[in-house]
C-alpha positions as CSV (number, residue, x, y, z in Angstrom):
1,X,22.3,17.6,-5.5
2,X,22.2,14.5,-2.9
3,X,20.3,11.7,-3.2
4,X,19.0,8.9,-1.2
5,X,19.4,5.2,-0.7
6,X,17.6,3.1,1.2
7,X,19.1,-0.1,2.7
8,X,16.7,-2.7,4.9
9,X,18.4,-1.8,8.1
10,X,19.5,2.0,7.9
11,X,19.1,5.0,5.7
12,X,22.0,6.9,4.7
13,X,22.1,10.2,3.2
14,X,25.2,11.0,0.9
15,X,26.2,14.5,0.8
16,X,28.5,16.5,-1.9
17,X,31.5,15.6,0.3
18,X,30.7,11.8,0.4
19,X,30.3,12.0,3.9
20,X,27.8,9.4,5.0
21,X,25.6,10.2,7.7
22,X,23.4,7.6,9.2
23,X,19.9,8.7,10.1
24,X,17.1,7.4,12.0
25,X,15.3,4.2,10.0
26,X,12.1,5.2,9.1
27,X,10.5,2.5,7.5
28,X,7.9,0.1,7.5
29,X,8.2,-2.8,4.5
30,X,7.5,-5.8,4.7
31,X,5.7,-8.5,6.6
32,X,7.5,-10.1,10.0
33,X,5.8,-11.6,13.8
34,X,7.2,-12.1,16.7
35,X,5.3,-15.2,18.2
36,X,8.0,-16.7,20.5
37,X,7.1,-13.0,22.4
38,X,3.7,-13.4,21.8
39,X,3.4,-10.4,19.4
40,X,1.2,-11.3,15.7
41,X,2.4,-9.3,12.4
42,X,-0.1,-6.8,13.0
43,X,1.1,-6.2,16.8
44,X,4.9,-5.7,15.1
45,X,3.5,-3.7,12.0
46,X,1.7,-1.3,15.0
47,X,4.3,-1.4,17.4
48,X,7.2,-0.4,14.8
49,X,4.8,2.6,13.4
50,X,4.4,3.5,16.9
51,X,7.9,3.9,17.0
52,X,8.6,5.6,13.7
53,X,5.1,8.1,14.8
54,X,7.2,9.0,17.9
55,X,10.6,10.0,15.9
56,X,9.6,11.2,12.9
57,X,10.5,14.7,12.2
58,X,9.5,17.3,9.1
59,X,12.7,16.4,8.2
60,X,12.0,12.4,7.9
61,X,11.3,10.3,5.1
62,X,9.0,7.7,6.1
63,X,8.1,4.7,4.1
64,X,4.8,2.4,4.9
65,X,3.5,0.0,3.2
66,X,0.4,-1.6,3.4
67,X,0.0,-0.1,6.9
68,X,-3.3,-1.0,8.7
69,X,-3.9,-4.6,6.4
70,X,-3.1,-7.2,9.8
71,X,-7.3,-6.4,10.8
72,X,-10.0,-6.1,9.7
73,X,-10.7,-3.5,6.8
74,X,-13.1,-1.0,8.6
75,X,-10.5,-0.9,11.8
76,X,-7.3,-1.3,9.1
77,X,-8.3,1.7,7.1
78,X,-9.2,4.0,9.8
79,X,-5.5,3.2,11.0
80,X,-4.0,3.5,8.0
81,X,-6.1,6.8,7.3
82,X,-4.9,8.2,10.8
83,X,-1.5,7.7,10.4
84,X,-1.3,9.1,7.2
85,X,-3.2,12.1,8.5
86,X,-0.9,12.4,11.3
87,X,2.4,12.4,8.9
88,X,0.9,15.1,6.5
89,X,-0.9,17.4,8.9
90,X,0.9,17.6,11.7
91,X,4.7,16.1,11.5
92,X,4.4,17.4,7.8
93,X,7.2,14.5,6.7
94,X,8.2,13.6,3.3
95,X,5.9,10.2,3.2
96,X,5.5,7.4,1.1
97,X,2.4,5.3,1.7
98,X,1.8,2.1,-0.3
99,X,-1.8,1.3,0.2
100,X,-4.8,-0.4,-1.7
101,X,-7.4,1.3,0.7
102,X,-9.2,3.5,-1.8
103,X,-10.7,5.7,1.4
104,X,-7.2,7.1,1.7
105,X,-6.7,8.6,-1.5
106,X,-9.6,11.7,-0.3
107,X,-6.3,12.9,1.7
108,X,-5.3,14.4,-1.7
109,X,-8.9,16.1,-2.0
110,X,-8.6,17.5,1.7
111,X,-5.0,18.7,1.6
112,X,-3.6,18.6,-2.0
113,X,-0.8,20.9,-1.2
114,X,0.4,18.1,1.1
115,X,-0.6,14.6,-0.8
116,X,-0.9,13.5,-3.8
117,X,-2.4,9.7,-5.3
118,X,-0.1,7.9,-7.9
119,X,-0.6,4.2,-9.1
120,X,1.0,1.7,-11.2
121,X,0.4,1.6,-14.9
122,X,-1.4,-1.4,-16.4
123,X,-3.1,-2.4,-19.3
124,X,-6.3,-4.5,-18.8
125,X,-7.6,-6.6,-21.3
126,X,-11.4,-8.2,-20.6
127,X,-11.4,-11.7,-20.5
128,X,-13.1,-13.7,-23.6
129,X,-16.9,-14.1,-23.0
130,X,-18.0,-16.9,-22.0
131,X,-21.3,-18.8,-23.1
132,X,-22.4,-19.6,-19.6
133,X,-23.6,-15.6,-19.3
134,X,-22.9,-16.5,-14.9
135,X,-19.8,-17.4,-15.0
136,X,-17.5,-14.3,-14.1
137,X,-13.9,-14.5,-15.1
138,X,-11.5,-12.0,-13.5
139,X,-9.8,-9.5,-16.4
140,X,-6.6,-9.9,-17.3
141,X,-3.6,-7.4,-16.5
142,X,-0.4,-6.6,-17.8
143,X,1.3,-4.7,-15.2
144,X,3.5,-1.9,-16.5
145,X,5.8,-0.9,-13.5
146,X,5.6,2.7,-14.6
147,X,4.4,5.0,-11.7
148,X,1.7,7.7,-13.0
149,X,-0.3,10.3,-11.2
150,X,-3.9,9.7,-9.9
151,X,-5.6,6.7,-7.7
152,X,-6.2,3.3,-9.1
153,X,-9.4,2.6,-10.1
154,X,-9.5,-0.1,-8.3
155,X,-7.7,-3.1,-7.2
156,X,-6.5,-6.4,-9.5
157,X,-5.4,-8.5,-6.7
158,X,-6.9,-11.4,-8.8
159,X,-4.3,-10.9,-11.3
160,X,-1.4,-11.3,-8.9
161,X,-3.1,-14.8,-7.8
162,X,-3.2,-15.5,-11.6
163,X,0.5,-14.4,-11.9
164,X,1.1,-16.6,-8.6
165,X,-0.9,-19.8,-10.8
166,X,-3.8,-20.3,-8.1
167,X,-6.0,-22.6,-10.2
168,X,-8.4,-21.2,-12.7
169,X,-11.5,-23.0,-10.8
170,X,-10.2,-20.5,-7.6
171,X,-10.1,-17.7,-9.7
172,X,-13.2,-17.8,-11.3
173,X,-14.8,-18.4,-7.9
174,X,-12.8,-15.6,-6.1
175,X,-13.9,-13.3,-9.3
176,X,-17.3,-13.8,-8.8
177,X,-17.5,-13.5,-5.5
178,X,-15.4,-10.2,-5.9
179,X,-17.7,-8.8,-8.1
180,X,-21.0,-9.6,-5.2
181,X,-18.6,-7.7,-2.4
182,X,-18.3,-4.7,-4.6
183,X,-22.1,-4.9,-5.4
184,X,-23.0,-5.1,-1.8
185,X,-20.6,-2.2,-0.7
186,X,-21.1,0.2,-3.9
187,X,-25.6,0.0,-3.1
């Protein structure tokens, strides 16, 4: 049996012999810009997708993450949704896609054969209730790091600012005004 490993630059692919061959880089991690060329970190995100879109193969393992986050969500997802599309329909690659667009994960409904959803175990604990009944505290998270099948629920990005110690006051505010965003889009 072979196994990968992934390195930031290349991708090698050891073999029973230990004969290392080097492979075309097919991945997209991270965050970079090019601004002395004029190019913003969502012109080098598309630009370096472009690139791995033109030379992927069935035989490619392609890595993404976050792809389509540099604009604005309705233009972001259908990107990210695209691509994905593209990779499992027609170049028909091994692909992992990191991605907290929820629209994405109907991939799995439309071709199941070809995608599946996993997430990142957590446990959530609701906050302590509060006798001001408007206040709205975000929940509290304790991340897992144990992959398991299925979409997330939802997102918890409040909890990575909390690991991150943005101020409570910012929280709070950011939690309530997460809850009136997913009020407006869910009616």
């Amino acid at each position: 049996m072979s196994s990968v490993t992934l390195t930031y630059s290349f991708s090698f692919r050891f073999c029973r012999r230990r004969k290392v061959i080097q492979v075309w880089n097919n991945e997209r991690m991270g965050v970079s810009d090019n601004i002395s060329r004029g190019r913003s970190t969502f012109m080098e995100e598309l630009v370096e997708v472009s690139d791995i879109l033109a030379h992927a193969t069935s035989s490619s393992l392609v890595l993404l993450d976050e792809h389509g986050r540099g604009t604005s969500t309705h233009d972001g997802i259908a990107i990210a949704y695209a691509t994905l599309e593209s990779f499992t329909r027609y170049v028909k690659c091994m692909t992992l896609f990191v991605t907290h667009y929820p629209p994405l994960c109907e991939l799995e409904r439309l071709s199941p054969q070809h995608v599946g959803n996993y997430h990142m175990a957590f446990l959530l604990n609701e906050p302590e209730s509060t006798s001001d009944e408007e206040e709205v505290q975000p929940e509290f998270i304790t991340f897992l790091y144990h992959l398991i099948e299925g979409a997330g629920a939802r997102s918890y990005g409040l909890n990575v600012a909390r690991l991150a110690k943005i101020p409570e006051s910012i929280l709070r505010t950011a939690a309530f005004k997460s809850k009136e965003l997913e009020a407006l889009v869910n009616s």
